[in-house]
C-alpha positions as CSV (number, residue, x, y, z in Angstrom):
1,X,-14.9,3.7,24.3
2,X,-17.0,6.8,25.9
3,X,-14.9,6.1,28.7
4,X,-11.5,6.6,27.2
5,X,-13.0,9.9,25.5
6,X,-13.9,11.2,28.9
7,X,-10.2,10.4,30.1
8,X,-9.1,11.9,26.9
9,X,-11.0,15.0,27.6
10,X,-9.9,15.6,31.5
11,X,-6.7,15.1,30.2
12,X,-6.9,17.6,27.4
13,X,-8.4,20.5,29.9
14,X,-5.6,19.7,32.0
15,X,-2.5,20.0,30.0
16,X,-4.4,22.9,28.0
17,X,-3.0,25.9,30.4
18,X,0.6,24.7,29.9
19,X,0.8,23.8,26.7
20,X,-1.0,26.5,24.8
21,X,1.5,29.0,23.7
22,X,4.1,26.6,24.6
23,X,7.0,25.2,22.1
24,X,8.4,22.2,21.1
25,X,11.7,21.5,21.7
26,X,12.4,17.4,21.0
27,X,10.3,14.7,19.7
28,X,12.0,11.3,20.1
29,X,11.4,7.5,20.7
30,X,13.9,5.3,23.2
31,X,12.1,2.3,22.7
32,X,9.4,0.4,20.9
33,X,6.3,2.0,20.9
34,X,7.2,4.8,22.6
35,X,6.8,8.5,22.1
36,X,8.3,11.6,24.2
37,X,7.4,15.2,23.5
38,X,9.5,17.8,25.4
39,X,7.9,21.4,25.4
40,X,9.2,24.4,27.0
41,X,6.3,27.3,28.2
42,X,6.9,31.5,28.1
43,X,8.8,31.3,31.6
44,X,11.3,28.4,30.5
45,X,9.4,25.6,32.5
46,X,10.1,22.5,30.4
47,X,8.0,19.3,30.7
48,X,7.5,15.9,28.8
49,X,4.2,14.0,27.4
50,X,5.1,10.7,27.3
51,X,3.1,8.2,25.4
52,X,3.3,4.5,26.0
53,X,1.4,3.0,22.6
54,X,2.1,-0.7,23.5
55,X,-1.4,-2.9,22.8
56,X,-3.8,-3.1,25.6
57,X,-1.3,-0.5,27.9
58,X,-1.7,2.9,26.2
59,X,-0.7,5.5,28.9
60,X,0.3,9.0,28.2
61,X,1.2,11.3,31.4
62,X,2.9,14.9,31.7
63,X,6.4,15.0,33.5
64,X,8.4,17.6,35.0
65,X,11.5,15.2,33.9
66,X,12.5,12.5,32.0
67,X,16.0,10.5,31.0
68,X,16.3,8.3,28.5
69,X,19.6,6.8,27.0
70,X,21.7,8.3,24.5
71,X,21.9,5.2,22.6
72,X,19.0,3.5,20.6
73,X,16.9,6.7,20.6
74,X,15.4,8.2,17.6
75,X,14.5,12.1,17.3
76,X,11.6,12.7,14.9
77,X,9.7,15.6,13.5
78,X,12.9,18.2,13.4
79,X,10.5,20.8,11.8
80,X,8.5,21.2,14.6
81,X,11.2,22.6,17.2
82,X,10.8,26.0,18.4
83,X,7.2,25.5,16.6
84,X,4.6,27.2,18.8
85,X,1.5,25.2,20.0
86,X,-1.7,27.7,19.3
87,X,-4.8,25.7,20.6
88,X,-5.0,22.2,22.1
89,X,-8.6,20.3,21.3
90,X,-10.1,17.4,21.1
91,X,-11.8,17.3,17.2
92,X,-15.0,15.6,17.0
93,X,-16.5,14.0,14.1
């Protein structure tokens, strides 16, 4: 567990720079437990979090691109396009 939350963590600081005052622009599953997030920062610079939530092989990385097929894919959370990302953190209880 503590060394998932120290993964969690670097990963956090990391993506922190771009994403904070960055927008959504698409959430949307292609497959079983999967989970894209396309954001777009102030200069246009798009990238994707993509989260693999299978059992035993959660990965998430940060991509400067990403395809997926037309077909079979599922765009979720509508209401948070063009909705601007204020603070990324990691909350503890």
């Amino acid at each position: 567990m503590a060394l998932g939350y120290l993964f969690l963590e670097k990963f956090v600081h990391g993506i922190q720079p771009f994403l904070e005052g960055s927008v959504f622009r698409s959430v949307l599953s292609h497959r079983k437990n999967a989970l894209v997030i396309e954001f777009i920062n102030n200069n246009g610079t798009g990238k994707y979090l993509v989260l693999d939530l299978s059992p035993g092989k959660e990965t998430f990385k940060l991509e400067d691109s990403f395809s997926y097929p037309k077909r079979n894919t599922t765009h979720l959370f509508a209401e948070l396009n063009g909705a601007e990302i204020i603070k990324i953190e990691i909350v503890n209880k």
